[in-house]
C-alpha positions in Angstrom: -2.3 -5.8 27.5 -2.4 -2.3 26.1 -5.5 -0.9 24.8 -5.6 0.0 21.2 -7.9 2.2 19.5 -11.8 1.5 19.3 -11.4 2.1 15.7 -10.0 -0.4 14.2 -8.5 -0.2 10.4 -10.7 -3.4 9.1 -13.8 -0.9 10.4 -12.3 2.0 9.1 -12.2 0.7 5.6 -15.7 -0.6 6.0 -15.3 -3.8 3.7 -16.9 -7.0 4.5 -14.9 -10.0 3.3 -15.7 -14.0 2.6 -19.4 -13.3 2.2 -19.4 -14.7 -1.2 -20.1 -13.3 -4.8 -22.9 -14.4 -6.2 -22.6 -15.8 -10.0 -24.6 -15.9 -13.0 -22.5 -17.2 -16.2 -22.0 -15.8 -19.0 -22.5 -12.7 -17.8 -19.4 -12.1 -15.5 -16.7 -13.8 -17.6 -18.3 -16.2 -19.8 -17.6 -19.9 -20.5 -14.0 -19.7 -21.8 -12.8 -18.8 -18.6 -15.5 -21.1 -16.4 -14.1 -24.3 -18.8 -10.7 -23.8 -18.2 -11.1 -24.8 -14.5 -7.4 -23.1 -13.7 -6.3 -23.8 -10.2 -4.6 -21.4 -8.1 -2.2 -21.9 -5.2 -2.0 -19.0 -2.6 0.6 -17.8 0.0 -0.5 -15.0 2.5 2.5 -13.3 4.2 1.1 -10.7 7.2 -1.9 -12.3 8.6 -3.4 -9.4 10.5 -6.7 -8.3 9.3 -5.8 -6.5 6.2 -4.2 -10.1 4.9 -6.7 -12.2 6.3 -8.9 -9.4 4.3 -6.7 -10.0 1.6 -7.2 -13.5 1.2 -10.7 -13.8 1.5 -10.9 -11.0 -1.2 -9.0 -13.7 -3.4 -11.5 -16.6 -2.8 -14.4 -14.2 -4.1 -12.4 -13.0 -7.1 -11.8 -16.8 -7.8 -15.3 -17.3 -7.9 -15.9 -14.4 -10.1 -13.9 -15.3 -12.8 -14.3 -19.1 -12.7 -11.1 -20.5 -11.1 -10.0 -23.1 -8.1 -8.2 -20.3 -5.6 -6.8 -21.6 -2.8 -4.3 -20.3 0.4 -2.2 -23.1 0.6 0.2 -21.4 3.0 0.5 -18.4 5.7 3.1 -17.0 7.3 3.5 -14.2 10.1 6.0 -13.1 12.2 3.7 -14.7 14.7 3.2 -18.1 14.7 0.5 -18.2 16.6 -1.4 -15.2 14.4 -0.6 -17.6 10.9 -2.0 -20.7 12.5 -5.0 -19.0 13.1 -5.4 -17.4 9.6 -4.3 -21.0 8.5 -7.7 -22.8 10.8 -9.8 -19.7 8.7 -8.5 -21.6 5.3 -8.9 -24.9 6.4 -4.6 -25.4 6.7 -2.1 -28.1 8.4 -0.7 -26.5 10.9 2.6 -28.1 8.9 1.6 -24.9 5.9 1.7 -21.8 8.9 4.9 -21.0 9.4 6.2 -18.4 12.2 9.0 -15.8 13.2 11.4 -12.7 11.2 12.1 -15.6 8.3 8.7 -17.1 7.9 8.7 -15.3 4.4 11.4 -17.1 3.2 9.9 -20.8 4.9 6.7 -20.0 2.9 8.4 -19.0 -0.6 9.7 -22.5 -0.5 6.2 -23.8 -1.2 4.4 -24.3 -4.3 2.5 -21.1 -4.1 2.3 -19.2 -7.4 1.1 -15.6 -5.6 1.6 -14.3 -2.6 0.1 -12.0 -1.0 1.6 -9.5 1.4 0.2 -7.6 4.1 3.0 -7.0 6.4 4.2 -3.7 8.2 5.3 -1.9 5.4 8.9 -2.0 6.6 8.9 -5.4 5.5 7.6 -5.0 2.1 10.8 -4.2 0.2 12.8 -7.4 1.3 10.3 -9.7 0.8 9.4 -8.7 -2.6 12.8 -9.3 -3.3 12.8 -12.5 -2.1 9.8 -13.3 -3.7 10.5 -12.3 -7.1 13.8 -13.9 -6.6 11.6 -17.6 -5.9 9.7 -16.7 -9.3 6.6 -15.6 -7.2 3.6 -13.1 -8.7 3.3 -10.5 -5.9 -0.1 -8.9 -4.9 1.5 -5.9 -2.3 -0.2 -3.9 0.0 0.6 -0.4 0.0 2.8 1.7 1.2 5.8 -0.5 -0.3 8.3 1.0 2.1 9.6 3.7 4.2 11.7 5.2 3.5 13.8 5.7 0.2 16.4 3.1 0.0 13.8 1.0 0.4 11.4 2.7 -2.5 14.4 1.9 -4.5 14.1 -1.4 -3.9 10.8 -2.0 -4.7 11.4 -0.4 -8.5 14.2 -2.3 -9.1 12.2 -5.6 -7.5 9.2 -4.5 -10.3 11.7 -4.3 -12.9 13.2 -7.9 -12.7 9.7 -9.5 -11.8 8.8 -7.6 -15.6 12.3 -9.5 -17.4 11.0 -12.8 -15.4 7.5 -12.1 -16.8 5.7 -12.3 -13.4 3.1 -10.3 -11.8 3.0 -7.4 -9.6 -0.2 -5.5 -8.1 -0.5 -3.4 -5.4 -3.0 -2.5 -2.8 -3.4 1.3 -4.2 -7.5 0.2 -4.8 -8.3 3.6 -6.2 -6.4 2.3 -9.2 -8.6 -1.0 -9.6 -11.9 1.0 -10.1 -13.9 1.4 -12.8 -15.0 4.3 -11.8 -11.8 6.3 -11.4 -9.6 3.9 -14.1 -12.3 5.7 -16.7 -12.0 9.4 -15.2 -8.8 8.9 -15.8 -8.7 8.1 -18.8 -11.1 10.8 -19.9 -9.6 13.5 -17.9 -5.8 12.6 -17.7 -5.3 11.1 -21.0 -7.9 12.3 -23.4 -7.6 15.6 -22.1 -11.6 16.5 -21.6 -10.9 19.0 -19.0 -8.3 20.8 -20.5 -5.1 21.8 -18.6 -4.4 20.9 -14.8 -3.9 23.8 -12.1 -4.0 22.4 -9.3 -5.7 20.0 -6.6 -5.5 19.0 -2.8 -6.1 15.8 -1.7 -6.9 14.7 2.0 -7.0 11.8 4.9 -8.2 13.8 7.8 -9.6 11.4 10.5 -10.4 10.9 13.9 -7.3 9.3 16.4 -6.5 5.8 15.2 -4.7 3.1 16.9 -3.2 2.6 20.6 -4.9 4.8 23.2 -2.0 4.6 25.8 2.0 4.6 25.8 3.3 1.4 24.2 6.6 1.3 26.6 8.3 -1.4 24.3 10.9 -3.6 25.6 11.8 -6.2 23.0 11.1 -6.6 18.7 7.8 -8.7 19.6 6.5 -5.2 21.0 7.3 -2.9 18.2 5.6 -5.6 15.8 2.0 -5.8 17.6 2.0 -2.0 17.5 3.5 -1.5 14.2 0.8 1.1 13.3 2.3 3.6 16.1 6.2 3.7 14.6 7.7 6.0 12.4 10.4 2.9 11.6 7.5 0.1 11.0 4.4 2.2 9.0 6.7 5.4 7.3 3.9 7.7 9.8 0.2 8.3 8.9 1.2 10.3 5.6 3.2 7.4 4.6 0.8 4.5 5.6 -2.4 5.5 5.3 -2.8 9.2 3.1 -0.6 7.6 0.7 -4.0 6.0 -1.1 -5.1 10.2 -1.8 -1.3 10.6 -2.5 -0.9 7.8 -5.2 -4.3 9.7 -6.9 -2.9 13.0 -7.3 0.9 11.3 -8.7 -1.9 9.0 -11.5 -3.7 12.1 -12.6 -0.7 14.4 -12.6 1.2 11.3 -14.3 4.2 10.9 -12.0 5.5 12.2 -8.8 6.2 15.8 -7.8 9.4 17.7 -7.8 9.7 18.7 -5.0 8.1 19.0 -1.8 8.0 21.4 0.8 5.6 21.1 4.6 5.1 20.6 7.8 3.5 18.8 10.9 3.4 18.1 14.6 2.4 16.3 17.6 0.7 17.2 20.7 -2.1 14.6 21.5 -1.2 11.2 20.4 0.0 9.0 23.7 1.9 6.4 21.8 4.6 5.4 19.3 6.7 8.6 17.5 4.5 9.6 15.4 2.6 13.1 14.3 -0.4 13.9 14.5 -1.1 15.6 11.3 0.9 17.1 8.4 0.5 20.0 5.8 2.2 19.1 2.6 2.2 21.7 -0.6 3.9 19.2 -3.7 4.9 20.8 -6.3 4.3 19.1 -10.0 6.2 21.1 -12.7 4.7 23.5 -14.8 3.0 25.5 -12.0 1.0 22.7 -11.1 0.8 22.5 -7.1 -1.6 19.8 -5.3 -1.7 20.6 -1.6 -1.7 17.8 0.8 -3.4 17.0 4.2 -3.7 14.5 6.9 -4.4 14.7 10.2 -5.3 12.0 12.7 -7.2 13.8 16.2 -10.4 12.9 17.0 -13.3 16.1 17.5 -12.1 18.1 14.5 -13.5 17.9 11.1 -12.5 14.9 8.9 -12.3 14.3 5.1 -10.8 11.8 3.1 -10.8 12.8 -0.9 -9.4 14.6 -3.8 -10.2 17.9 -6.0 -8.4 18.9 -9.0 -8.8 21.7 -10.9 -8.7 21.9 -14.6 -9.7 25.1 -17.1 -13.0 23.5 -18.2 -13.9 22.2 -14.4 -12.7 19.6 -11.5 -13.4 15.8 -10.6 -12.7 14.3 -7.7 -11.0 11.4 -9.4 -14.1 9.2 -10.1 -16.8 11.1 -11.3 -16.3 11.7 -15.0 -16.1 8.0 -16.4 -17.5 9.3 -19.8 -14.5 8.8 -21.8 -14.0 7.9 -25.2 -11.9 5.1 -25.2 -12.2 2.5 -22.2 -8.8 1.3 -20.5 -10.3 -1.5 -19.1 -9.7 -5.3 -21.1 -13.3 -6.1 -22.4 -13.0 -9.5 -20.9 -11.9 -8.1 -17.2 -15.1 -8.4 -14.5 -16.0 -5.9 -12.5 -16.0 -6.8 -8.5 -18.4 -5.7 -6.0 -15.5 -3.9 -3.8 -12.3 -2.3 -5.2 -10.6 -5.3 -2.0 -11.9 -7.7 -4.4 -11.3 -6.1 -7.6 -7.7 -5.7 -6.8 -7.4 -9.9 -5.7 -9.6 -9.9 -9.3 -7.4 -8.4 -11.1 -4.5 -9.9 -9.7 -5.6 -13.2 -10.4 -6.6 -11.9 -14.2 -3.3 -11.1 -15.4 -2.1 -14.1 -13.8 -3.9 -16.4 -15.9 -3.4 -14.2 -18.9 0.7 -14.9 -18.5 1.6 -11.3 -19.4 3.9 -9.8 -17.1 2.0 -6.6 -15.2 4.4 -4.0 -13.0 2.7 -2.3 -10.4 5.5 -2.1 -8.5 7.3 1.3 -10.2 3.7 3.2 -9.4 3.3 2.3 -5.9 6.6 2.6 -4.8 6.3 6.1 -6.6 3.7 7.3 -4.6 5.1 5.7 -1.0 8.4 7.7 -2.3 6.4 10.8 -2.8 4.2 10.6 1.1 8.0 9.9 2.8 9.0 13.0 0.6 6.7 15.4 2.2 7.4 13.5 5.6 11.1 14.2 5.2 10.2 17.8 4.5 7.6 18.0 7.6 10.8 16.3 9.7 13.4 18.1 9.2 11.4 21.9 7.7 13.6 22.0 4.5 12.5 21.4 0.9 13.2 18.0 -0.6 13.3 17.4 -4.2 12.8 14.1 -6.1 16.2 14.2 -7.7 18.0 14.6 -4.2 15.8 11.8 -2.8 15.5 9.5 -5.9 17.9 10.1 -8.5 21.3 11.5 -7.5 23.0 10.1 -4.8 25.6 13.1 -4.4 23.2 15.4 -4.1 22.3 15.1 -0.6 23.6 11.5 0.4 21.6 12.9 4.0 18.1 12.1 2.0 19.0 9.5 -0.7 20.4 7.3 1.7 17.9 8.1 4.5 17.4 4.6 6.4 15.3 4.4 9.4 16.1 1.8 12.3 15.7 -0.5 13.1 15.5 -2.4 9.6 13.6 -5.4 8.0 17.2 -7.1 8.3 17.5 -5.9 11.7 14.3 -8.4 13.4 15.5 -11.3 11.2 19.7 -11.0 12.9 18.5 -9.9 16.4 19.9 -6.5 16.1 16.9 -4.2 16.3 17.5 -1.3 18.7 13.9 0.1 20.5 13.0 3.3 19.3 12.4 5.8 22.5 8.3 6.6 22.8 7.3 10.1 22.2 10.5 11.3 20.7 9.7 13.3 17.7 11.6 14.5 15.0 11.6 18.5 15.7 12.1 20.8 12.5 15.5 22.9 12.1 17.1 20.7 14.4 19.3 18.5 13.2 19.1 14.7 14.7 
């Protein structure tokens, strides 16, 4: 057995799940909500510690705002890893289903949301599946890889909308108060004036495994998902696209163009860098400068600054605005892991279709823009990457192997450890 990091992504995040929300009526929701006694039936797809997470986070918004929530069925590429999450929710070992197609063996249930929490290379295909089966979708971010499958994931959002289902995503920032009403004030009401510019930032110490992975079949590459370009999109994909999906909100869509670069030279496993420098140009002279780095003894921040001509924010610290975005009837949640299962389970019950799909997919487009541009040390635009195919087919069409499809036929090819993508060269 490998060892993997001592930091461990549940830690990192630093939110504590399952310990129960306490409740005092009418003062979350009121009775309208308590009396209608609406029950819920849960799926979790992905039941590593982000879904399990996940799915706890939905019991306490349940009890929040009144409602029966229950996780009828798991599913995991590992069947051993769902029956376990399935013992945590008091399951049949008959509801925890195993292997590349559990997805599909759990959309054949009754749930009415799933929740997904796989390795992001998964996400695109089984949001289509599930809004295919009718499903509401709560999504963890990033929603893909690379941009065939960011493609995907829009077009998934835009049917789910015609069926009148629900999508959310895990982009928390998005679900605060907070930041929802800086937003608002700064963004849309204009308080601040004019935007400049900004930098955002997910500069950490060294994160998962410690050693070389040397990966010899699909079961491998899946237990160390965290460590492959193919499986997580790199850091600046997987993890700094939270920062990232902030700057595209307050800039109000995704860049131009992008144009950076990164490198490796002390992480041990998997292919990916080590840290990347990422300027993102919005239009109208508006550039926000991106940074993530993942070595442990340097400085860390994780955050944002933007600039306007009457002062900055850093996304959630001017919730003074004139006009509230927030329904008046929506409860606020102790943790932004709870307010997204909260609000999730909100626009559920309202029966109004919500697409949070088009936003999140945006902003994973935009983090594998810069990566492209860090890869390969050229300048990638948004039109080349997500608009016109005959621009350059060489980035619209960009897949990386092995695929989602590629674990569900028995086709995947093993990546080779510690080769890197090396700038100016071509592949």
């Amino acid at each position: 057995m490998k060892k993997q990091s001592e930091i461990s992504r549940r830690k990192f995040v630093g939110t504590v799940f399952g310990a129960g929300v306490a409740l005092t009526a009418p003062n979350i929701l009121g009775t309208r909500a308590r009396a209608a006694g609406r029950t819920f039936k849960l799926g979790l797809i992905g039941c590593g510690g982000r879904g399990r997470g996940a799915a706890a986070g939905a019991l306490d918004a349940g009890k929040i705002l009144g409602f029966d929530v229950k996780i009828t069925a798991t599913a995991d590429y590992f069947k051993d890893r769902a029956v376990r999450a399935g013992q945590q929710f008091d399951l049949p070992a008959n509801k925890c289903f195993g292997g590349a197609d559990s997805y599909r063996k759990l959309l054949e249930t009754d749930v009415q949301i799933v929740l997904m929490a796989t390795a992001p290379l998964f996400r695109p295909l089984h949001l289509e599946a599930a809004v295919e089966a009718g499903k509401n979708v709560f999504i963890e971010k990033p929603v893909a890889v690379d941009p065939p499958g960011c493609r995907r994931v829009i077009a998934a959002g835009r049917l789910a909308e015609k069926k009148g289902l629900v999508i959310t995503a895990g982009t928390e920032m998005r679900h605060e108060f907070k930041r929802r009403k800086t937003h608002q004030a700064i963004a849309v009401e204009k308080q601040l004036g004019k935007l400049y510019a900004g930098r955002v930032s997910f500069c950490i110490a060294h994160m998962f495994w410690k050693e070389p992975i040397n990966p010899k079949t699909p079961d491998d590459l899946v237990r160390s998902w965290q460590n492959w370009i193919a499986l997580s999109g790199d850091h600046l994909v997987e993890q700094h696209v939270h920062n990232i999906d902030v700057a595209n909100w307050f800039c109000g869509g995704p860049p131009v163009s992008a144009v950076g670069f990164g490198g490796r030279g002390r992480r041990p496993a998997g292919d990916m860098y080590d840290f990347f420098s990422i300027d993102y140009d919005y239009g109208d002279g508006v550039h926000i400068h991106s940074m993530c780095r993942q070595i442990t003894g340097c400085w860390n921040r994780v955050g944002h600054d933007f600039v306007y001509e009457k002062g900055h924010t850093d996304g959630g610290d001017h919730p003074q605005c004139k006009n509230s975005p927030i329904p008046p009837d929506l409860p606020e949640a102790p943790s932004p892991h709870v307010q997204e299962q909260l609000d999730t389970l909100y626009y559920v019950n309202k029966g109004k279709p919500v697409n949070q799909a088009g936003a999140v997919a945006e902003s994973s487009a935009t983090a594998v823009m810069g990566r492209i541009s860090a890869y390969t040390g050229q300048q990638v635009t948004w039109n080349d990457m997500m608009i016109d195919p005959k621009a350059k087919p060489e980035h619209y069409n960009l897949t990386l192997k092995p695929t989602a499809e590629d674990f569900e036929k028995g086709t995947v090819e093993i990546p080779q450890e510690n080769k890197i993508p090396l700038p100016g060269q071509k592949a």
